[in-house]
N, C-alpha and C positions, 0 to 999 in steps of 0.2 A: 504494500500500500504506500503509495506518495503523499505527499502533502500538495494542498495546493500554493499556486503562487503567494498568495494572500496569507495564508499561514507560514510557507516557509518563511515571508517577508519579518512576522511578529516575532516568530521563532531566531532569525538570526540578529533582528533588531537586541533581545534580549539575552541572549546569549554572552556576549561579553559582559552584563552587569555578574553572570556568575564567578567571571572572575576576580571581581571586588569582590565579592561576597567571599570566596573560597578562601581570598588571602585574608579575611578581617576574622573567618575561622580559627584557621592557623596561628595567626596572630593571638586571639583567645585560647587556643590550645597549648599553645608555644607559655604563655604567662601560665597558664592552670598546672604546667608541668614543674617548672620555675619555683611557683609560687609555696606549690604542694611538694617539691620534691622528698621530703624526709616524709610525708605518706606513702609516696613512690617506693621507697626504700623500704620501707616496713612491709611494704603489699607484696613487694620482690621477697623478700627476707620469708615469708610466709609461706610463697610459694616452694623457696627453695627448701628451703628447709621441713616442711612437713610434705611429709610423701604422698597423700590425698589430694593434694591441690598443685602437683605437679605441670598436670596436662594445664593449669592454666595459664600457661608460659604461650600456647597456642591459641587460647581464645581472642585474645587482642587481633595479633596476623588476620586470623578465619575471617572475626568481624570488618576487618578491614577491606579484607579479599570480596564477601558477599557485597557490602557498600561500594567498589570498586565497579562491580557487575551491575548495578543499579544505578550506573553514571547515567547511563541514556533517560529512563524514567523519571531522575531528579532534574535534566537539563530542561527536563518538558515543563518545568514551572519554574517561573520567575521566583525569585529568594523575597519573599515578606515577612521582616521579619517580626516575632510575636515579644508584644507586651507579660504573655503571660509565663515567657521561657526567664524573662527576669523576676521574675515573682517565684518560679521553682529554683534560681539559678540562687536567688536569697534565701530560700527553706535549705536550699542541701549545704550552702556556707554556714548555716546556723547550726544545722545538724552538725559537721565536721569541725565545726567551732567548741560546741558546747562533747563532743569524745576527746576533743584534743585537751579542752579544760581539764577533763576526766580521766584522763588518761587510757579512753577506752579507745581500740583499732578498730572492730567494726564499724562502726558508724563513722569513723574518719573513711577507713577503706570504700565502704558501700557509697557517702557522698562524693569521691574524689572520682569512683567510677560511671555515678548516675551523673555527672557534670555534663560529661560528654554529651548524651544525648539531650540535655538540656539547655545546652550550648547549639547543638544543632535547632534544638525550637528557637532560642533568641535570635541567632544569625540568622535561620533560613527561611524558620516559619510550620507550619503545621504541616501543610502537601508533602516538603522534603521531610520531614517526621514521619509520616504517614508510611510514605516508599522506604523510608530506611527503619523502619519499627522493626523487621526482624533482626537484623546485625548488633539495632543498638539493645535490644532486650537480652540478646545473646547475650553480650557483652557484661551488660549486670547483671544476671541471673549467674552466671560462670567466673567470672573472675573475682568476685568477691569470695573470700575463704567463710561462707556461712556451716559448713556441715559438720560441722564440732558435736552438737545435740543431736545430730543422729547417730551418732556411735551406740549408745546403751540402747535405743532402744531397735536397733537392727541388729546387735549383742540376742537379744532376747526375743526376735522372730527368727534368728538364723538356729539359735539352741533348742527350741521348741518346735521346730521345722524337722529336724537333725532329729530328735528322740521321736518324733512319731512316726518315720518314716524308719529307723529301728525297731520300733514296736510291731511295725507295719510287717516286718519282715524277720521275723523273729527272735531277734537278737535282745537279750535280757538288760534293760538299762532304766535308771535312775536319775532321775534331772532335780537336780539340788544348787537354784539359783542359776547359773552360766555353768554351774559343771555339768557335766554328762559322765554319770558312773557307770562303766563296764565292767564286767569279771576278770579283763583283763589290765586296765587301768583308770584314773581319771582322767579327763579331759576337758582341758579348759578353755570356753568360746572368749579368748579375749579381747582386747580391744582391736589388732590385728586384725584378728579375726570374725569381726563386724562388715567383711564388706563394704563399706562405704567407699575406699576407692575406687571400687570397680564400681558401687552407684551410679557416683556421681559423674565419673567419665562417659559412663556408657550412655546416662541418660545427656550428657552432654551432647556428646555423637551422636544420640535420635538423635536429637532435636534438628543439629543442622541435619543429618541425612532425609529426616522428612519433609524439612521445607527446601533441599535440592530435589528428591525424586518424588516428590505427589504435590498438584494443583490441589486436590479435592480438599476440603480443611479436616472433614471426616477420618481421610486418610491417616493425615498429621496430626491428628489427635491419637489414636488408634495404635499407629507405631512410637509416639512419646511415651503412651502408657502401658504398651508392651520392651518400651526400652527400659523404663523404670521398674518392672515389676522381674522380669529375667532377670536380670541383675541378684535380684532378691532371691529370687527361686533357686538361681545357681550357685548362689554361697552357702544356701539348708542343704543344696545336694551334693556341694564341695566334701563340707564339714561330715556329712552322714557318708559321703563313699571314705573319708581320709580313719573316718571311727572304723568303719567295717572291713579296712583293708586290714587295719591295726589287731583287729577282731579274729580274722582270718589267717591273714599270714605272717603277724609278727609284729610288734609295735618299730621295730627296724625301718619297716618300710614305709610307714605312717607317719614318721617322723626325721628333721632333718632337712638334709639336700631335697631328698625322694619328695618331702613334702612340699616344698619351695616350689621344684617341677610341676609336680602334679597339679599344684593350684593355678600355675600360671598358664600348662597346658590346658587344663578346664577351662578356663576362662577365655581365653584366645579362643580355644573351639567354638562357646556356645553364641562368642561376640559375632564370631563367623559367619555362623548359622543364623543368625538374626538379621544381619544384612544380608545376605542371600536370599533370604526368604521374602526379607523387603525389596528385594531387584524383580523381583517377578510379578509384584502388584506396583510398579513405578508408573507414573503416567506420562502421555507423551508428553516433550517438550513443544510450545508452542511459543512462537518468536514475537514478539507484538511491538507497534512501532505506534509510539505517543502523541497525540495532536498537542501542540502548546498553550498552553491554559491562558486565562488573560485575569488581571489584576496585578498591580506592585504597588510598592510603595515608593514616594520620594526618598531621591538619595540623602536629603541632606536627615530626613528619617530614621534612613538604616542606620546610618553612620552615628547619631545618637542613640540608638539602642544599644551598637557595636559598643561603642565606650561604655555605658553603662554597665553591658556585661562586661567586662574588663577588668573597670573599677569595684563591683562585686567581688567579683574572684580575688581580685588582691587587699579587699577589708579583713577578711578571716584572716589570714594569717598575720597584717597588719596589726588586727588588735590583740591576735595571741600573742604576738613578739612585744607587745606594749603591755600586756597584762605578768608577761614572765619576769617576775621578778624572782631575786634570789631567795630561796628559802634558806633557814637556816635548820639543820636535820635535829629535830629533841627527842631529847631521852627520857622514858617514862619511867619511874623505878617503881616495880612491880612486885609485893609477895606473895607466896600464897598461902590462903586461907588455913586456919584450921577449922574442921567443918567437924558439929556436932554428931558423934556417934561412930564415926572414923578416924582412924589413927594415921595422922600423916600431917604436913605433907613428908613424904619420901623421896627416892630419886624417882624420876621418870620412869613408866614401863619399859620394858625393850619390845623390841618386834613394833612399835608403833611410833614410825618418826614425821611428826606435821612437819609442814614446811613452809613458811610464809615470811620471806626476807621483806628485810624493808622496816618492820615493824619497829613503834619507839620503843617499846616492851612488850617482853613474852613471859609465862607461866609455862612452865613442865613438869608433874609432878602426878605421885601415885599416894593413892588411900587405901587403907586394908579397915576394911567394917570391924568394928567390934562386936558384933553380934557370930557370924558366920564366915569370917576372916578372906571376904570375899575381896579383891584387889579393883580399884577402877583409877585410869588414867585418867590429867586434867591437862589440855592445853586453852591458854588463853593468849589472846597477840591482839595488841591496841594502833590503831594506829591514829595520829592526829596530824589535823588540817584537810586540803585539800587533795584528792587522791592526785600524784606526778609520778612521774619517772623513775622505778627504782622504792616506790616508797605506796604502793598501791594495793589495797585487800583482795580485790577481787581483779587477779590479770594471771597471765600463762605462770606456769610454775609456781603458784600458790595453790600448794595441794594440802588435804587430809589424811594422805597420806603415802610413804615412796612407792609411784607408780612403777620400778623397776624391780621392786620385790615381791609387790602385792598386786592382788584385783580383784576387782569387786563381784562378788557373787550375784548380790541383788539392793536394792535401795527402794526407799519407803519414806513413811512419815511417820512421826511420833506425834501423842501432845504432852509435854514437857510442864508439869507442876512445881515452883521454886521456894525456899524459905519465906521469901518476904512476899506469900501471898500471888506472884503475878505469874503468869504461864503464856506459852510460845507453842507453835507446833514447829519440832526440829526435824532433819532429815534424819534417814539413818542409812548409814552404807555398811554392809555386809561384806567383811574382808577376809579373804585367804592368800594364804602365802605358804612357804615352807616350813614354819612355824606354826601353822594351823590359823583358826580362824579366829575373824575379829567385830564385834561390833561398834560402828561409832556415832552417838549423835550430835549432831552437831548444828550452829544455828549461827547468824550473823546479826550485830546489832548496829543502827546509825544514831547516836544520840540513845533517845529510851526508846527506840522501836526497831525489833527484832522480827527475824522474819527469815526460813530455809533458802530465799531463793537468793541466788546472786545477780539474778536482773532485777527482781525488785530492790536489792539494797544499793545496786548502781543507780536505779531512778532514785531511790532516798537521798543519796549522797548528792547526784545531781539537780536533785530541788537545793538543798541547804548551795549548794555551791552557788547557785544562777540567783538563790535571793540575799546572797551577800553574806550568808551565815558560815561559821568554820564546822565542818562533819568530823564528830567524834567517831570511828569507826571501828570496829572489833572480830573477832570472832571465838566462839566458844567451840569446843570438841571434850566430851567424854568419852571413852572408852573401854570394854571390859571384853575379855576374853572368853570366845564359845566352847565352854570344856563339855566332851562327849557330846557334840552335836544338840545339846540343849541354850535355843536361843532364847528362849523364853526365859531362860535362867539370867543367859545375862541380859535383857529386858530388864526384869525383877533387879537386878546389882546398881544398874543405871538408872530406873524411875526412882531406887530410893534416893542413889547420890544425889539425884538433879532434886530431890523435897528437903533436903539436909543445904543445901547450897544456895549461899546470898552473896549478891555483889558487894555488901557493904562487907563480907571478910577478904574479899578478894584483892581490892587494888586499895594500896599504901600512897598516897599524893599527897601528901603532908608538903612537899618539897612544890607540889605542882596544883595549891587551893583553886587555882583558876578551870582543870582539867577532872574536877572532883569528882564527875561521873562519868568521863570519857571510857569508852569501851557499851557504852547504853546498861541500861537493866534490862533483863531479863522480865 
């Protein structure tokens, strides 16, 4: 199909304004990289470094490559650019503004990546948004490291997957939390062994592979949620053929190099099979050639929107570097408690090491009941001011426990009774190791409001930060040890500690009247 005279005339009339428009992009681009570069670095650091979010070293390129292919479609409309791409291009600096206060990376990560397409609505306008909605959606859905929270709970469809399709086939076993007990050995579904990297890549892969080979949108639906679900399916039957090789011929062979193989031939295979099977339902390609749309804007228009976005992008970091002043690092001196009807405190348990750097002071220490001479561990860690750098409760390697000895069987909730009348529902994680098993509950406090989850106590802290107040912030952990597989026991060892236990024995501030209840009550 041609154009006619009369359109080809509109069509090259308008044509070169795309090349203002492309460089005042770039130019936007070029600052957002500049501006953000130490988010750059941390979103690289992420990827490089955790082995889940590797493939997203390729999403950027892809997104680029599909966008490249959609030059034709985007040149068919003239660049107007939207009022409203500045109004989102100030939501995502505020968002990346108020993580960076916080010291939190997703929400830096996710707005430095949603820029881009946002940036495309202020420079170009909604049409060229329209046409490039798939590369840029790509782009933030995939390149943000969000799949952290699905480790546990793909842990516990892939363990539960795995033991009934053992049952299913005769093999005598027992699923006790992520273990899987055989007559042969245990077996533990850990965090590895969650599958999420092969999730996430693969559903990654649908995605572009169905908006390159299917027009239909039915299609495209269809093959995303058969990319997302195989994935699933093939790590329950990973885990169950790697049990029943173990089963059958030897735990030699089930573990190891042999296992390494065997997972990644699995997985290659059924990847295989998936696209093959989506080559034979492809639809034809069809070549389409775009009439030129009619509406712009005046340049001297664009050209003030261009700036505006600009000046946006360079206020966040702007007023981050204007609010970073020096902190000076305090130190909290901390005792611990003696707690009625327990005798302690004593040294720390073994077999159970928190880990929360940073903090101005810590508690470690163990009680033995006087009743039934029963042991429970206490860690407490305070921290004060504003979460930063190095000095943060809730960031990477701030754990409950060392993830290289231990893993968690299963996790729960509690609701937590205290001395002085006030109660919490705490988490609880269920710990095994080579040492046997562990119970821990645990709960985090901002000021006086406590609460298990560590996104609500980022938003707690994040209220007290953005209304100018300083967050006292804490975290509590008990724990007591599951002897003979009686959890209920230590249950029982830990609801009394936590009825026996008051903030006011805990923290010594004599030296720090201003910080008197920092770490919150319980």
């Amino acid at each position: 199909m041609s154009l006619p005279p009369a359109d080809r005339a509109a069509f090259s009339l308008r044509t070169p304004r795309w090349g203002v428009a492309i460089v005042a992009f770039a130019a936007a681009v070029a600052v957002l990289l500049v501006c953000y570069w130490q988010t750059v670095q941390s979103l690289v650091w992420v990827w490089e470094h955790d082995g889940t979010y590797q493939y997203a070293f390729l999403i950027f390129p892809l997104s680029l490559w599909v966008a490249f292919n959609l030059r034709h479609q985007l040149r068919a409309n003239p660049p107007v650019p939207s009022l409203w791409g500045l109004a989102a291009i100030a939501l995502l600096v505020f968002v990346w503004y108020a993580g960076h206060l916080l010291d939190i990376n997703l929400p830096q990560h996710f707005a430095f990546v949603a820029l881009f397409p946002m940036l495309v609505l202020a420079c170009w306008g909604w049409r060229a948004l329209w046409v490039l909605v798939f590369p840029l959606s790509y782009l933030v859905v995939f390149a943000v490291p969000w799949g952290d929270s699905l480790v546990g709970p793909l842990q516990d469809i892939t363990a539960h997957f795995a033991v009934r399709a053992l049952e299913l086939t005769g093999t005598p076993v027992l699923l006790n939390g992520r273990e899987i007990i055989t007559p042969s050995a245990v077996w533990m579904v850990a965090d590895a062994c969650s599958g999420v990297k092969f999730f996430i890549a693969c559903t990654a892969l649908g995605c572009l592979y169905a908006y390159l080979m299917y027009d239909r949108w039915w299609k495209r639906v269809v093959f995303v949620v058969l990319a997302a679900l195989v994935p699933i399916i093939a790590n329950g039957l990973r885990v169950y053929f790697t049990v029943l090789i173990g089963e059958t011929w030897g735990l030699e062979y089930a573990t190891g190099t042999d296992h390494m193989i065997f997972g990644w031939q699995f997985f290659g295979s059924v990847l295989l099979l998936l696209l093959l099977i989506g080559w034979f339902f492809r639809d034809r390609l069809v070549t389409q050639e775009f009439l030129p749309a009619y509406g712009d804007t005046p340049a001297r228009a664009r050209a003030v929107v261009w700036l505006m976005a600009v000046a946006l992008l360079i206020a966040g970091p702007a007023l981050a570097t204007r609010r970073a002043l020096p902190v000076i690092p305090q130190t909290l001196p901390l005792t611990a408690p003696m707690i009625a009807g327990w005798r302690g405190p004593q040294a720390a348990v073994e077999h159970w090491n928190p880990f929360f750097k940073g903090a101005a002071g810590q508690i470690r220490a163990s009680y033995r009941s006087a009743s039934h001479g029963e042991v429970v561990g206490l860690f407490h860690a305070v921290y004060t001011g504003k979460p930063r750098r190095g000095h943060t409760l809730i960031t990477y390697g701030n754990d409950l426990y060392d993830a290289a000895h231990s893993q968690i069987l299963s996790n729960g909730k509690q609701q937590v009774h205290f001395a002085n009348g006030r109660a919490t529902v705490a988490g609880e994680l269920r710990l095994t190791s080579a040492t046997g098993s562990r119970l821990v509950w645990y709960w985090y406090c901002v000021d006086h409001r406590c609460t298990r989850s560590r996104v609500l106590t980022k938003l707690l802290q994040a209220s007290d930060v953005l209304r100018g107040r300083v967050p006292r912030s804490s975290v509590w952990a008990i724990s007591s040890s599951v002897t003979n597989g009686s959890v209920d026991r230590a249950r029982t060892n830990l609801r009394a500690f936590a009825q026996a236990l008051s903030i006011a024995d805990v923290a010594n501030l004599q030296a720090h009247p201003r910080l008197k209840t920092v770490g919150g009550t319980p």
